[in-house]
N, CA, C and O of each residue as an XYZ file, in Angstrom:
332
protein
N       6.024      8.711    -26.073
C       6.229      7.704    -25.063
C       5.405      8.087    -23.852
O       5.659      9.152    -23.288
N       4.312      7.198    -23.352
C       3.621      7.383    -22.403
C       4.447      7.115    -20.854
O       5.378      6.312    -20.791
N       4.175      7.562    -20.160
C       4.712      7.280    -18.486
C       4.659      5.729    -18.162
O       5.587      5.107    -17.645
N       3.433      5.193    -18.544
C       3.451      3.662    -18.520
C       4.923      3.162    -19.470
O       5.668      2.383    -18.875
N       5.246      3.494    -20.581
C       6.044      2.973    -21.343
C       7.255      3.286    -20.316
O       7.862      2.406    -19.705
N       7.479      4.488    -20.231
C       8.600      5.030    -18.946
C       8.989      3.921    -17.927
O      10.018      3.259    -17.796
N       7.834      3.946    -17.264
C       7.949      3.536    -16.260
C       8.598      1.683    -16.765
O       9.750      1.307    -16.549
N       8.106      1.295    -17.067
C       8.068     -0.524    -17.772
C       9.718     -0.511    -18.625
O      10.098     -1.560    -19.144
N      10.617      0.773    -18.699
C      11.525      0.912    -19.265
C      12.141      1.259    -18.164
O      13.280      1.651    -18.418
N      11.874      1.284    -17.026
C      12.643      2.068    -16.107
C      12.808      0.895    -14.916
O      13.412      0.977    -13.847
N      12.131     -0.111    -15.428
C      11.710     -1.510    -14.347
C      12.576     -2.562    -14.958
O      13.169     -3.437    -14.327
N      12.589     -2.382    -16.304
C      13.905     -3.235    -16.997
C      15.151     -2.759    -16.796
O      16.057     -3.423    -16.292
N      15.236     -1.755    -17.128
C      16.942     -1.073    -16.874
C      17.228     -1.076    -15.781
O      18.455     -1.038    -15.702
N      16.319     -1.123    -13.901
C      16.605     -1.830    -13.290
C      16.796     -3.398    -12.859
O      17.290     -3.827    -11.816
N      16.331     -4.029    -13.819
C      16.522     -5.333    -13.101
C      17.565     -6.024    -14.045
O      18.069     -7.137    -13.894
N      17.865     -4.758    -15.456
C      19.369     -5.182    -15.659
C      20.547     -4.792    -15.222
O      21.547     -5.320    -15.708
N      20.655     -3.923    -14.351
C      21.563     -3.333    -13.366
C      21.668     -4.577    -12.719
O      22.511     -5.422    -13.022
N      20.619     -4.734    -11.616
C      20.687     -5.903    -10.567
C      21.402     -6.951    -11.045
O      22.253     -7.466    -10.321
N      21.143     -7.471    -12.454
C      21.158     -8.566    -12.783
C      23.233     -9.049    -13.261
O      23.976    -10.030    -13.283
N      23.259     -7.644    -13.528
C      25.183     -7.034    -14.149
C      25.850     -7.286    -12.595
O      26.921     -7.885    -12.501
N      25.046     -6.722    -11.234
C      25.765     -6.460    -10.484
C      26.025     -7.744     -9.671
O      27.000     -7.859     -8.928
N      25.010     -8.790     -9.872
C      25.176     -9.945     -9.357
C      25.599    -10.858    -10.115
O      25.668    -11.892     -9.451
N      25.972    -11.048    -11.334
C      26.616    -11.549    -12.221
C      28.186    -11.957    -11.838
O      28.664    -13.091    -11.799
N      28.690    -10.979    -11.630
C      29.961    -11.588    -11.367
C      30.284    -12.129     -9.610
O      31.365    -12.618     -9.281
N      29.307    -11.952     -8.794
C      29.380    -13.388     -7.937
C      29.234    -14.642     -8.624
O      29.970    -15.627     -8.562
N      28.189    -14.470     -9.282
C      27.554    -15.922     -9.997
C      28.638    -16.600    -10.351
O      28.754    -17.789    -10.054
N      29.596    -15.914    -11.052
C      30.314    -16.719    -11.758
C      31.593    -16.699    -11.052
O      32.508    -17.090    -11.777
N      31.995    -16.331     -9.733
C      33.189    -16.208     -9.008
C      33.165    -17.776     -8.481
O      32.237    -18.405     -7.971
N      34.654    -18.221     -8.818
C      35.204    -19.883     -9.202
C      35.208    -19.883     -7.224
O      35.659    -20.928     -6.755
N      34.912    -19.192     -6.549
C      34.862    -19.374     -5.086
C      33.546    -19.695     -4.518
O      32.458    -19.189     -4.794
N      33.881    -20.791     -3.527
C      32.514    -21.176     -3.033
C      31.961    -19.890     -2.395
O      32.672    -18.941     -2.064
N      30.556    -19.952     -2.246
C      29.757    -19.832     -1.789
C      29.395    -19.252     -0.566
O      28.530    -20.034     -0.174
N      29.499    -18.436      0.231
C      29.435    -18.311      1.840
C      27.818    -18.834      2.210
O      26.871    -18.705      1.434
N      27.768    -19.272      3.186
C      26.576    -19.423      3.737
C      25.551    -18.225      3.538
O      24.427    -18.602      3.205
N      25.685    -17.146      3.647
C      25.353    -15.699      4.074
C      25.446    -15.171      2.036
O      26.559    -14.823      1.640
N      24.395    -15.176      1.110
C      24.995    -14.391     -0.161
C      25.074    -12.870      0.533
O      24.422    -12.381      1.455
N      26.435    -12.186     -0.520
C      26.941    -10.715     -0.145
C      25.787    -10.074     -0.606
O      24.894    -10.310     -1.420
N      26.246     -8.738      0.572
C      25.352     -7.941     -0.392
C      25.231     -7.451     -1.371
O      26.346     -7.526     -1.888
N      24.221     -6.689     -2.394
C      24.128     -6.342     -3.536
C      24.701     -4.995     -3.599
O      24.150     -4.514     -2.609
N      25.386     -4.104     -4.051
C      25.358     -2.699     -4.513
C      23.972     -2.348     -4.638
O      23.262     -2.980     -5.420
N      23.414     -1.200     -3.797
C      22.110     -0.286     -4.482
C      22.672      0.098     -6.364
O      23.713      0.740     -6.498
N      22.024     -0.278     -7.426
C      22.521      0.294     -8.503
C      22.233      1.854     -8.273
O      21.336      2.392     -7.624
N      23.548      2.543     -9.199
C      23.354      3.482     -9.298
C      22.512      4.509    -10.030
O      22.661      4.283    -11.231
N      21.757      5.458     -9.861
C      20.613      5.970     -9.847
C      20.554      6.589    -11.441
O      19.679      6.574    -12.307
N      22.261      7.268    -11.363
C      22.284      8.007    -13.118
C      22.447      7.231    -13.776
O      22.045      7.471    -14.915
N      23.097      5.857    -13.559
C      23.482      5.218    -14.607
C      22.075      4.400    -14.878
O      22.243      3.796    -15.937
N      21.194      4.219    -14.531
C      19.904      4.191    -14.653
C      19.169      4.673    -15.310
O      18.761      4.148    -16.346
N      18.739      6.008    -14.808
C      18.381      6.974    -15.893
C      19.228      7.330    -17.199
O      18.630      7.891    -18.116
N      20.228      7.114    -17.301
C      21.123      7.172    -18.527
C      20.690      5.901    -19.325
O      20.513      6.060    -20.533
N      20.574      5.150    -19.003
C      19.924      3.869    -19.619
C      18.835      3.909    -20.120
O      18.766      3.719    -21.335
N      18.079      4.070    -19.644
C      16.504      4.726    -20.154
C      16.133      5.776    -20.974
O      15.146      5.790    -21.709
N      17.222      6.948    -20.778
C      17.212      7.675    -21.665
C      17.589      7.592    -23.310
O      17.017      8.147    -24.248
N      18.956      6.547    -23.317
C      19.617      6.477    -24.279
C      18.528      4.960    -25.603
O      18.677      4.572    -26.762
N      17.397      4.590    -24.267
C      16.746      4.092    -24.639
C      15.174      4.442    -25.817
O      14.492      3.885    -26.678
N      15.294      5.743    -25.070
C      13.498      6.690    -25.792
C      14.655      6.978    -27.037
O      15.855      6.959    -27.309
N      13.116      7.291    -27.619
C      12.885      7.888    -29.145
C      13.805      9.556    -28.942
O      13.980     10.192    -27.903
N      14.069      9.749    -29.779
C      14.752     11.185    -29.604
C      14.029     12.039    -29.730
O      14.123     13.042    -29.023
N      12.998     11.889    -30.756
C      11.750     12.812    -31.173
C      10.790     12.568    -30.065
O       9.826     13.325    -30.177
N      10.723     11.898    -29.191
C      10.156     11.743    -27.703
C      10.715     12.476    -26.721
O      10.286     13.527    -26.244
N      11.708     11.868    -26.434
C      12.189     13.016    -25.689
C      12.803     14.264    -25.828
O      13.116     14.831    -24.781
N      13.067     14.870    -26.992
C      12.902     16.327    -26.957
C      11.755     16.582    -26.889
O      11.751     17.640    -26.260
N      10.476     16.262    -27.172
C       8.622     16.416    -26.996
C       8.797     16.792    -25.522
O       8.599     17.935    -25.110
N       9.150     15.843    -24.809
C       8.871     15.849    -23.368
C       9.741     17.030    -22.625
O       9.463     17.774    -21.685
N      10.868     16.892    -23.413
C      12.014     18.005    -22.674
C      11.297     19.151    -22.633
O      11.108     19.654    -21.526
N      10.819     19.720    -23.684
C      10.310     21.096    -24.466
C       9.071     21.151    -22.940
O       9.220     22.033    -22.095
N       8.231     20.378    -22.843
C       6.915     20.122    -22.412
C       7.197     20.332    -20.648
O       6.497     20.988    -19.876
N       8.322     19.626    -20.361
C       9.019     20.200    -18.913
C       9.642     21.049    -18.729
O       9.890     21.482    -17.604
N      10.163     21.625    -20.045
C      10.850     22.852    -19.061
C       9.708     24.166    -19.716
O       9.617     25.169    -19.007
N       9.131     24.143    -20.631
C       8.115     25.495    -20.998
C       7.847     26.199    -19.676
O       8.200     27.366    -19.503
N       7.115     25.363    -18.584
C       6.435     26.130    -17.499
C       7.539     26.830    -16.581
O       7.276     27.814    -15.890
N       8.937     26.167    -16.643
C       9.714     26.896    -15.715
C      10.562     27.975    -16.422
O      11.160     28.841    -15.783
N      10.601     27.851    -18.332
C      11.223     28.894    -19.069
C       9.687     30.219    -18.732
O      10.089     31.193    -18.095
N       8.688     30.256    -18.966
C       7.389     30.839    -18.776
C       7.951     31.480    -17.525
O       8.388     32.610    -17.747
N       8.100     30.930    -15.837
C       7.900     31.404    -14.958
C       9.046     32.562    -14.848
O       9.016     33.674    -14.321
N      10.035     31.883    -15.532
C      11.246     33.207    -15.808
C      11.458     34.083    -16.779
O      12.450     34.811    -16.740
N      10.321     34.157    -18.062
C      10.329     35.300    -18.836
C       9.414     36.540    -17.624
O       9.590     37.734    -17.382
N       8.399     35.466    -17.091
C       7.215     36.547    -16.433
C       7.708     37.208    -15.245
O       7.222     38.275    -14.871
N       9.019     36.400    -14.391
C       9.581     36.926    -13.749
C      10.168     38.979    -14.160
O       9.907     40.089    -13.697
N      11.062     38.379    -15.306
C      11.941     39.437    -16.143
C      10.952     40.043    -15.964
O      10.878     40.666    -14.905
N       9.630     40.109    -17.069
C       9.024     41.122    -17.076
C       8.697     42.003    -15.901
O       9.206     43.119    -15.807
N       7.813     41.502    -14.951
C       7.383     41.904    -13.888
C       8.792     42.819    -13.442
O       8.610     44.018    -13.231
N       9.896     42.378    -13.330
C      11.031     43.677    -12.880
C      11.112     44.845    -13.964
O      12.043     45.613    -13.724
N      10.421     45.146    -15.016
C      10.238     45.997    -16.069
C       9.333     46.868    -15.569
O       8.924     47.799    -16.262
């Protein structure tokens, strides 16, 4: 999964948040105020939880492995260096 794909997955799962959170005004049997309420900011994990539960699994363990190597690396070389 490329970052473009990411990203274009990460632009839908927001604008289906938005779309959940304004939903039930839409359909509230009460008029209308002059003024529409405000929206909830969606929330940020439940976002990324969305997106995630969305990738390939064999993708994102690729990517997991690929982000954390350099910071597992910086802490074997750490260890050593106290040797």
């Amino acid at each position: 999964m490329t970052e473009q794909a990411i990203r274009e997955e990460a632009a839908q799962a927001v604008e289906e948040v938005a779309y959940e959170a304004e939903a039930p005004v839409a359909q509230s049997s009460q008029p209308q105020a002059a003024e529409p309420a405000p929206v909830a900011a969606p929330n940020v994990d439940d976002v990324v939880a969305k997106v995630l539960s969305r990738m390939d699994p064999s993708a994102l363990q690729a990517m997991t492995r690929e982000l954390l190597k350099p910071v597992i690396e910086s802490i074997v070389r750490e260890e050593l260096n106290k040797k």
